[in-house]
C-alpha positions, 0 to 999 in steps of 0.5 A: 407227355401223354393226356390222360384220357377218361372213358364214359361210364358206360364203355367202362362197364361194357369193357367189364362185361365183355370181359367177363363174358371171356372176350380177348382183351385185344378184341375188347380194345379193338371194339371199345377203341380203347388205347391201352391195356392197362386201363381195361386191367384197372 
């Protein structure tokens, strides 16, 4: 079973602006060292 892990508010705004800006999803994991894709999509 996996811990649930909660992202600062500020790398979670950075992914939505990055995102916004039309950067890949894979670069945006990659930068942010965010684990899963689901939790850039939420």
């Amino acid at each position: 079973m996996s811990t649930r892990v909660s992202y600062p508010y500020e790398i979670r705004m950075k992914a939505i602006e990055m995102r916004l800006a039309g950067i890949s999803m894979k670069q945006v994991l990659n930068e942010l060292n965010i684990r899963h894709r689901t939790q850039v999509e939420t």
